[in-house]
N, C-alpha and C positions, 0 to 999 in steps of 0.2 A: 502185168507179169512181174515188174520190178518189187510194186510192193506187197505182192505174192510170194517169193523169195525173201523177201527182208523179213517178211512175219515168223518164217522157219528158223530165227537163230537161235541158238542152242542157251539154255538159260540156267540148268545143271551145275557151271562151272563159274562162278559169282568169284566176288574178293577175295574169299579165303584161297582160295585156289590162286588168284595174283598175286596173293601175299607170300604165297609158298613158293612160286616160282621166282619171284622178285628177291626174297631174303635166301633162297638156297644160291642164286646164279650170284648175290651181291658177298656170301661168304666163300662160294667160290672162286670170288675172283680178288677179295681182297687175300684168300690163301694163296694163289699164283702170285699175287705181286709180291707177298711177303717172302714165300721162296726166292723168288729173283734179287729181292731185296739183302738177302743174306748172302750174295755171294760182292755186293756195293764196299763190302770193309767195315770199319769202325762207326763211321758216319751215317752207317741204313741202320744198323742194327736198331732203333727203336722205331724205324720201319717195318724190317722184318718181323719184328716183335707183334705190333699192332695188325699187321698182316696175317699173320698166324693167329689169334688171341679172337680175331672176327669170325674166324669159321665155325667153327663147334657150337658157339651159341646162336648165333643166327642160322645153324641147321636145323636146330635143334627147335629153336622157334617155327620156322618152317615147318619141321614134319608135324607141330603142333596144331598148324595152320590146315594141314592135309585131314590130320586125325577130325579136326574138326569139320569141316566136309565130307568125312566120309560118315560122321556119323557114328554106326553101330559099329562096338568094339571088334565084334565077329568080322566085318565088314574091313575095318582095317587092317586086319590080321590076314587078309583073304590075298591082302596087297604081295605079297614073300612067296605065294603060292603055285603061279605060273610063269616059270624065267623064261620058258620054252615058246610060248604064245604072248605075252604082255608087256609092252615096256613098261609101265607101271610098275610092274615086279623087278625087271631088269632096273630101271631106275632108282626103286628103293634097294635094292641091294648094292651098285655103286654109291648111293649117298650115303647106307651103313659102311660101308669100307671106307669111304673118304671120310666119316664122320668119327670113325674110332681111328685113325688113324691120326687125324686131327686132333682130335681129345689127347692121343698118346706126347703127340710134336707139343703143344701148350706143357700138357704135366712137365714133360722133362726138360722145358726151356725155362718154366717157373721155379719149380720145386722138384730135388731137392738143391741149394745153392744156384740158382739160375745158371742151368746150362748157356755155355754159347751160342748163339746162334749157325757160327760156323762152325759146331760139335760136329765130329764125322760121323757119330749116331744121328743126329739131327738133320745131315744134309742127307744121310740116305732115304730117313720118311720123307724127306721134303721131295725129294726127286719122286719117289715111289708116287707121293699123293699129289705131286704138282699134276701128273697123268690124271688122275681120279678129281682133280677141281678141272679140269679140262674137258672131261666127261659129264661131270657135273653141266656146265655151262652149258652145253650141247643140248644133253640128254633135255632140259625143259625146252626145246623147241621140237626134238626128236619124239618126245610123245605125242605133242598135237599135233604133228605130223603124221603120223601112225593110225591116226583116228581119217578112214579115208572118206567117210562121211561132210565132213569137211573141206572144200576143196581149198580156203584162204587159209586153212592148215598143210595143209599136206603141198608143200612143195621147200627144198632144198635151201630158199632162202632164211627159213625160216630158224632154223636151228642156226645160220650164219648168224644174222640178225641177232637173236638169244646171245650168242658166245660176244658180241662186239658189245652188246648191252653190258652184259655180266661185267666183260672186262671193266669195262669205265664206270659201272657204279662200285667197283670193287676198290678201283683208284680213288673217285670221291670217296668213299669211305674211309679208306687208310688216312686221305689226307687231314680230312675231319676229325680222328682221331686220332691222329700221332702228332705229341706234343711239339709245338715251334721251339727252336733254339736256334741261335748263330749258328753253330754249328751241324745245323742239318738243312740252309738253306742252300748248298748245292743238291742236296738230294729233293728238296720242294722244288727247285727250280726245272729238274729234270722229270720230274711227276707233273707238274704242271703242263711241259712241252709233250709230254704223255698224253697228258687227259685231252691235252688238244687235238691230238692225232686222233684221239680213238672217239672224239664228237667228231669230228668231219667225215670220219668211215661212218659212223651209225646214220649221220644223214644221208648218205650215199646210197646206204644200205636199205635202210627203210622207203627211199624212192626208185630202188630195183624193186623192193617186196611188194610195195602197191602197183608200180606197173603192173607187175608179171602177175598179176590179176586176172588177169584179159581169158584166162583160159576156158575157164568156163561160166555157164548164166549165175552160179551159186559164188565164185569165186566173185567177180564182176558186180553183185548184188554185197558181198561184204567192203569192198570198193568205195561204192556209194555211199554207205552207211557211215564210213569214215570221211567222208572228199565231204559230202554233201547231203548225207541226213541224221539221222538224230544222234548219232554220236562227232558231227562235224566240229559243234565247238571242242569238245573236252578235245579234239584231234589237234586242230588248229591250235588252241590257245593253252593247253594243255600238254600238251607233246611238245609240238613242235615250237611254239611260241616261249612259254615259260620254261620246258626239259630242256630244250637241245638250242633257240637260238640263241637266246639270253646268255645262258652260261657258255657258247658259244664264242659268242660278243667278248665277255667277261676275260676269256682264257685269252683270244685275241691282246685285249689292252694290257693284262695281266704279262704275259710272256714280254711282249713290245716295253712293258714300263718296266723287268726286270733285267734285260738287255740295256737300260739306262741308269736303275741305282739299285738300292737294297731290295731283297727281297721283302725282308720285316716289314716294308711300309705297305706291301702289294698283299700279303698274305690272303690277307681278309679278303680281297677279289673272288679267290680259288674257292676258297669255303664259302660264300656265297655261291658261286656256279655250283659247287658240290650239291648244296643241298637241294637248289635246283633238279639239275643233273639228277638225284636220287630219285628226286618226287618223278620226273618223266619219265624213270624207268618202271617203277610201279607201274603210273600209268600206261604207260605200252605194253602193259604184260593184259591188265585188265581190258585194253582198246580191241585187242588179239583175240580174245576171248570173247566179249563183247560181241564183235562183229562175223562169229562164228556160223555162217549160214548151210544148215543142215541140206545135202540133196536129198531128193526124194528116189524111193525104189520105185521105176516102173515097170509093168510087169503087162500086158493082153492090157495097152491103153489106157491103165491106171496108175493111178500115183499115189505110191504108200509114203507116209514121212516116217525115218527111223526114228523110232522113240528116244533113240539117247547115242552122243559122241562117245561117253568116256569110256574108256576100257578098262574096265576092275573085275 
Protein backbone atom coordinates (compact mmCIF):
# COMPACT_ATOMS: atom_id res chain seq x y z
CA UNK A 1 0.00 0.00 0.00
CA UNK A 2 2.80 2.36 1.15
CA UNK A 3 4.64 2.10 -2.04
CA UNK A 4 1.41 2.29 -3.92
CA UNK A 5 0.87 5.68 -2.58
CA UNK A 6 4.38 6.91 -2.99
CA UNK A 7 4.13 6.06 -6.88
CA UNK A 8 1.09 8.73 -7.09
CA UNK A 9 3.24 11.94 -6.44
CA UNK A 10 2.67 14.63 -8.48
CA UNK A 11 5.51 15.24 -10.95
CA UNK A 12 4.00 18.47 -13.04
CA UNK A 13 5.61 20.92 -10.51
CA UNK A 14 9.60 20.37 -10.91
CA UNK A 15 12.31 23.20 -10.04
CA UNK A 16 11.15 25.89 -11.90
CA UNK A 17 8.15 26.01 -9.79
CA UNK A 18 10.78 25.86 -6.47
CA UNK A 19 12.55 28.47 -7.98
CA UNK A 20 9.44 30.69 -8.19
CA UNK A 21 8.50 30.10 -4.98
CA UNK A 22 11.86 30.32 -3.32
CA UNK A 23 12.94 33.81 -5.19
CA UNK A 24 9.28 35.40 -4.91
CA UNK A 25 8.97 34.43 -0.65
CA UNK A 26 13.06 35.36 -0.64
CA UNK A 27 12.26 38.99 -2.32
CA UNK A 28 9.41 39.14 -0.19
CA UNK A 29 11.03 39.04 2.58
CA UNK A 30 14.13 40.84 2.11
CA UNK A 31 11.17 43.78 1.07
CA UNK A 32 9.73 43.42 4.79
CA UNK A 33 13.05 43.65 6.31
CA UNK A 34 14.03 46.53 4.31
CA UNK A 35 10.76 48.38 5.38
CA UNK A 36 11.41 47.77 8.93
CA UNK A 37 14.83 48.62 8.36
CA UNK A 38 14.04 52.26 7.40
CA UNK A 39 12.35 53.11 10.32
CA UNK A 40 16.39 51.84 12.34
CA UNK A 41 17.72 55.73 11.47
CA UNK A 42 20.89 56.66 9.80
CA UNK A 43 22.75 53.43 10.42
CA UNK A 44 19.96 50.83 8.53
CA UNK A 45 19.60 52.99 5.74
CA UNK A 46 21.92 50.81 3.47
CA UNK A 47 19.88 48.13 4.82
CA UNK A 48 16.83 49.45 3.96
CA UNK A 49 18.21 50.15 0.78
CA UNK A 50 19.34 46.57 -0.05
CA UNK A 51 16.04 45.42 1.38
CA UNK A 52 14.04 47.29 -1.12
CA UNK A 53 16.51 46.95 -4.16
CA UNK A 54 16.00 42.71 -3.78
CA UNK A 55 12.41 42.56 -4.50
CA UNK A 56 11.55 43.70 -8.08
CA UNK A 57 14.28 41.67 -9.43
CA UNK A 58 13.98 38.43 -7.84
CA UNK A 59 10.12 38.84 -8.58
CA UNK A 60 10.68 39.39 -11.62
CA UNK A 61 12.92 36.36 -11.99
CA UNK A 62 10.49 34.33 -10.37
CA UNK A 63 7.50 35.00 -12.63
CA UNK A 64 10.10 34.13 -15.22
CA UNK A 65 10.60 31.01 -13.57
CA UNK A 66 6.51 30.31 -13.58
CA UNK A 67 6.23 31.63 -17.36
CA UNK A 68 8.68 28.91 -17.96
CA UNK A 69 6.63 26.16 -16.46
CA UNK A 70 3.67 27.12 -17.64
CA UNK A 71 5.01 26.88 -21.04
CA UNK A 72 2.48 28.21 -23.70
CA UNK A 73 2.17 31.95 -23.87
CA UNK A 74 -1.88 31.57 -23.95
CA UNK A 75 -1.26 29.44 -20.94
CA UNK A 76 0.28 31.95 -18.98
CA UNK A 77 -2.01 34.62 -19.72
CA UNK A 78 -4.79 32.26 -18.52
CA UNK A 79 -3.02 32.77 -14.99
CA UNK A 80 -5.11 36.85 -14.50
CA UNK A 81 -8.26 35.07 -15.58
CA UNK A 82 -9.97 33.64 -12.67
CA UNK A 83 -9.54 35.73 -9.20
CA UNK A 84 -12.97 34.30 -8.44
CA UNK A 85 -11.99 30.36 -8.51
CA UNK A 86 -7.95 30.22 -8.49
CA UNK A 87 -5.30 31.27 -6.40
CA UNK A 88 -3.00 31.06 -8.99
CA UNK A 89 -4.87 34.23 -10.39
CA UNK A 90 -5.33 35.67 -6.78
CA UNK A 91 -1.62 35.19 -6.29
CA UNK A 92 -0.51 36.58 -9.54
CA UNK A 93 -2.35 39.53 -9.04
CA UNK A 94 -0.79 40.32 -5.39
CA UNK A 95 2.63 39.76 -6.74
CA UNK A 96 1.79 42.39 -9.78
CA UNK A 97 0.65 44.77 -7.02
CA UNK A 98 3.64 44.17 -4.75
CA UNK A 99 5.73 43.94 -7.74
CA UNK A 100 4.90 47.55 -9.34
CA UNK A 101 4.82 48.85 -6.11
CA UNK A 102 8.24 47.65 -5.44
CA UNK A 103 9.60 48.77 -8.89
CA UNK A 104 7.96 52.43 -7.86
CA UNK A 105 9.80 52.22 -3.84
CA UNK A 106 13.57 51.38 -5.84
CA UNK A 107 12.85 54.30 -8.73
CA UNK A 108 12.20 56.91 -6.16
CA UNK A 109 14.76 55.76 -3.55
CA UNK A 110 17.47 55.69 -6.42
CA UNK A 111 16.62 58.26 -8.95
CA UNK A 112 15.83 61.09 -9.23
CA UNK A 113 18.74 62.33 -6.29
CA UNK A 114 18.34 59.38 -4.03
CA UNK A 115 15.27 59.73 -2.13
CA UNK A 116 15.50 59.05 1.73
CA UNK A 117 14.60 56.15 2.78
CA UNK A 118 12.65 57.70 5.59
CA UNK A 119 10.82 59.97 2.48
CA UNK A 120 7.27 60.25 3.72
CA UNK A 121 6.38 59.28 0.11
CA UNK A 122 8.55 56.26 0.59
CA UNK A 123 7.27 55.24 4.00
CA UNK A 124 3.77 55.31 2.70
CA UNK A 125 4.62 52.56 -0.28
CA UNK A 126 6.60 50.88 2.16
CA UNK A 127 3.78 50.38 4.66
CA UNK A 128 1.26 49.87 1.68
CA UNK A 129 3.58 47.05 0.23
CA UNK A 130 5.14 45.68 3.64
CA UNK A 131 1.08 44.08 3.61
CA UNK A 132 1.54 42.74 -0.04
CA UNK A 133 5.35 41.14 0.71
CA UNK A 134 3.39 39.58 3.58
CA UNK A 135 0.87 38.08 1.31
CA UNK A 136 3.52 37.41 -0.85
CA UNK A 137 5.07 35.08 1.65
CA UNK A 138 1.89 33.44 2.54
CA UNK A 139 0.29 33.17 -0.70
CA UNK A 140 3.18 30.35 -1.89
CA UNK A 141 2.20 28.02 0.65
CA UNK A 142 -1.53 29.21 0.32
CA UNK A 143 -1.61 27.80 -3.16
CA UNK A 144 -0.51 24.30 -2.62
CA UNK A 145 -2.71 24.21 -0.09
CA UNK A 146 -5.72 25.09 -2.22
CA UNK A 147 -4.80 22.01 -4.44
CA UNK A 148 -6.85 19.53 -2.08
CA UNK A 149 -5.70 16.68 -3.96
CA UNK A 150 -2.83 16.80 -1.98
CA UNK A 151 -3.22 16.08 1.36
CA UNK A 152 0.87 17.03 2.55
CA UNK A 153 -0.35 20.29 0.93
CA UNK A 154 -3.30 21.30 2.03
CA UNK A 155 -3.06 21.89 5.68
CA UNK A 156 -2.56 25.31 7.71
CA UNK A 157 1.02 24.62 8.62
CA UNK A 158 2.05 25.03 5.44
CA UNK A 159 1.68 28.57 4.45
CA UNK A 160 3.09 29.16 8.35
CA UNK A 161 6.13 27.30 7.45
CA UNK A 162 6.33 29.39 3.75
CA UNK A 163 6.12 32.87 5.73
CA UNK A 164 8.97 31.74 8.44
CA UNK A 165 11.09 30.30 5.46
CA UNK A 166 10.61 33.65 3.44
CA UNK A 167 11.24 35.62 6.36
CA UNK A 168 14.94 34.35 7.01
CA UNK A 169 16.10 33.82 3.56
CA UNK A 170 14.85 37.35 3.14
CA UNK A 171 17.39 38.30 6.23
CA UNK A 172 20.20 36.00 4.59
CA UNK A 173 19.77 37.79 1.73
CA UNK A 174 19.89 41.42 2.84
CA UNK A 175 22.83 40.29 4.90
CA UNK A 176 24.80 38.88 1.99
CA UNK A 177 24.28 41.99 0.31
CA UNK A 178 24.52 45.01 2.32
CA UNK A 179 27.82 46.16 2.32
CA UNK A 180 29.95 45.85 5.96
CA UNK A 181 31.10 48.84 7.65
CA UNK A 182 31.89 50.02 11.24
CA UNK A 183 29.20 51.68 11.32
CA UNK A 184 26.42 49.28 10.46
CA UNK A 185 27.74 46.64 12.85
CA UNK A 186 25.05 47.34 15.48
CA UNK A 187 22.55 46.73 12.78
CA UNK A 188 24.55 43.21 11.61
CA UNK A 189 24.53 42.34 15.05
CA UNK A 190 20.80 42.66 15.49
CA UNK A 191 20.07 40.78 12.02
CA UNK A 192 22.24 38.30 13.05
CA UNK A 193 20.09 37.69 16.64
CA UNK A 194 17.21 37.88 13.93
CA UNK A 195 18.37 35.24 11.67
CA UNK A 196 18.74 33.35 14.76
CA UNK A 197 15.39 33.46 15.95
CA UNK A 198 13.76 32.89 12.80
CA UNK A 199 16.21 29.27 12.23
CA UNK A 200 14.90 27.86 15.56
CA UNK A 201 11.01 28.90 14.52
CA UNK A 202 11.67 27.15 11.01
CA UNK A 203 12.90 24.10 12.81
CA UNK A 204 10.12 24.03 15.13
CA UNK A 205 7.90 24.52 12.31
CA UNK A 206 8.97 22.08 9.93
CA UNK A 207 8.64 19.37 12.85
CA UNK A 208 4.92 20.39 13.46
CA UNK A 209 4.53 20.03 9.50
CA UNK A 210 5.83 16.59 9.29
CA UNK A 211 4.15 15.40 12.34
CA UNK A 212 0.74 16.61 11.50
CA UNK A 213 1.10 14.33 8.63
CA UNK A 214 -0.56 11.52 10.41
CA UNK A 215 -3.95 12.58 8.78
CA UNK A 216 -4.24 10.83 6.16
CA UNK A 217 -2.77 7.37 4.04
CA UNK A 218 -1.62 10.00 1.20
CA UNK A 219 -0.35 12.64 3.73
CA UNK A 220 1.49 9.91 5.88
CA UNK A 221 2.97 8.26 2.48
CA UNK A 222 4.62 11.98 1.79
CA UNK A 223 6.03 11.44 5.25
CA UNK A 224 7.94 8.71 4.38
CA UNK A 225 9.22 9.77 1.41
CA UNK A 226 10.98 12.60 3.33
CA UNK A 227 11.77 10.53 6.94
CA UNK A 228 12.65 7.49 5.05
CA UNK A 229 12.56 7.05 1.32
CA UNK A 230 13.97 8.34 -1.75
CA UNK A 231 13.92 11.77 -1.02
CA UNK A 232 15.34 10.98 2.83
CA UNK A 233 18.95 12.08 1.99
CA UNK A 234 18.41 15.44 0.24
CA UNK A 235 15.97 15.78 3.59
CA UNK A 236 18.38 14.91 6.18
CA UNK A 237 21.52 16.20 4.64
CA UNK A 238 20.11 18.81 2.70
CA UNK A 239 17.42 20.61 4.73
CA UNK A 240 18.12 19.85 7.61
CA UNK A 241 21.78 19.15 8.02
CA UNK A 242 23.37 21.73 5.69
CA UNK A 243 20.03 24.65 5.54
CA UNK A 244 18.99 24.83 8.96
CA UNK A 245 21.60 22.91 11.47
CA UNK A 246 24.87 24.25 10.25
CA UNK A 247 24.02 27.76 9.99
CA UNK A 248 22.28 27.14 12.99
CA UNK A 249 25.41 26.09 14.82
CA UNK A 250 27.04 29.17 12.83
CA UNK A 251 24.46 32.00 14.28
CA UNK A 252 24.82 30.25 17.73
CA UNK A 253 28.91 30.89 17.87
CA UNK A 254 28.38 33.94 15.63
CA UNK A 255 26.07 36.02 18.25
CA UNK A 256 28.01 34.22 21.45
CA UNK A 257 31.54 35.52 19.88
CA UNK A 258 29.76 39.04 19.16
CA UNK A 259 28.59 39.44 22.77
CA UNK A 260 32.67 39.22 23.30
CA UNK A 261 34.39 41.45 20.64
CA UNK A 262 34.08 43.09 17.17
CA UNK A 263 31.59 42.19 14.97
CA UNK A 264 34.10 42.69 11.77
CA UNK A 265 36.00 39.62 12.93
CA UNK A 266 32.58 37.40 13.12
CA UNK A 267 31.02 38.76 9.98
CA UNK A 268 32.04 36.09 7.80
CA UNK A 269 30.25 33.37 10.33
CA UNK A 270 26.67 34.97 9.24
CA UNK A 271 27.40 34.91 5.49
CA UNK A 272 28.48 31.67 5.50
CA UNK A 273 25.06 30.38 7.46
CA UNK A 274 23.37 32.69 4.86
CA UNK A 275 24.22 31.05 1.98
CA UNK A 276 23.61 28.08 3.61
CA UNK A 277 20.36 29.13 4.98
CA UNK A 278 19.56 30.15 1.15
CA UNK A 279 20.34 26.78 -0.37
CA UNK A 280 17.86 24.89 2.41
CA UNK A 281 15.17 27.12 1.51
CA UNK A 282 15.28 26.28 -2.15
CA UNK A 283 15.57 23.07 -1.12
CA UNK A 284 12.30 22.86 1.09
CA UNK A 285 10.32 24.41 -1.32
CA UNK A 286 11.51 21.62 -4.04
CA UNK A 287 11.32 18.62 -0.93
CA UNK A 288 7.33 20.11 -0.53
CA UNK A 289 6.81 19.52 -3.96
CA UNK A 290 8.63 16.67 -4.37
CA UNK A 291 6.76 14.62 -1.86
CA UNK A 292 3.48 15.76 -3.20
CA UNK A 293 1.34 12.41 -2.94
CA UNK A 294 -1.72 12.62 -5.20
CA UNK A 295 -5.20 10.89 -3.49
CA UNK A 296 -7.00 8.99 -5.55
CA UNK A 297 -10.99 9.52 -6.44
CA UNK A 298 -12.95 6.65 -5.37
CA UNK A 299 -15.99 6.19 -6.59
CA UNK A 300 -18.62 2.16 -6.64
CA UNK A 301 -15.08 0.57 -5.34
CA UNK A 302 -12.69 2.08 -7.76
CA UNK A 303 -9.88 4.21 -7.66
CA UNK A 304 -9.40 7.08 -10.22
CA UNK A 305 -5.90 9.08 -9.75
CA UNK A 306 -6.49 12.88 -10.61
CA UNK A 307 -4.62 13.61 -13.40
CA UNK A 308 -2.94 16.79 -12.09
CA UNK A 309 -2.68 19.15 -8.69
CA UNK A 310 -2.16 22.42 -10.29
CA UNK A 311 -4.76 24.90 -10.70
CA UNK A 312 -4.48 27.11 -13.87
Amino acid sequence: MANKLESQVQNEWKWPVAADLFLAGTGAGGYAMGVLASYGGADWEPVARTGVALAFPLLLIASLFLILDLGVKMRALRVFLNPGTSWMTRGSLIISVFMTLGFLHLVLMVWPGQMAVNAPLLRVIGVVNFVFAILVMIYTGVLLGASRVIAFWNTAMLPLLFLVSAGSTGVMAVILLTPSSPALSGAFRLLSQVLLVLLVVQCIVIAFYVQSSHRTDESRASARLLLKGRLAGTFWFGLIVAGLLIPLALMIIEVAAVAEGDLSSTLWVTRIAAILGLFGGLILRRLVLAAGVKAPLRAAGIEYTFPSPILR
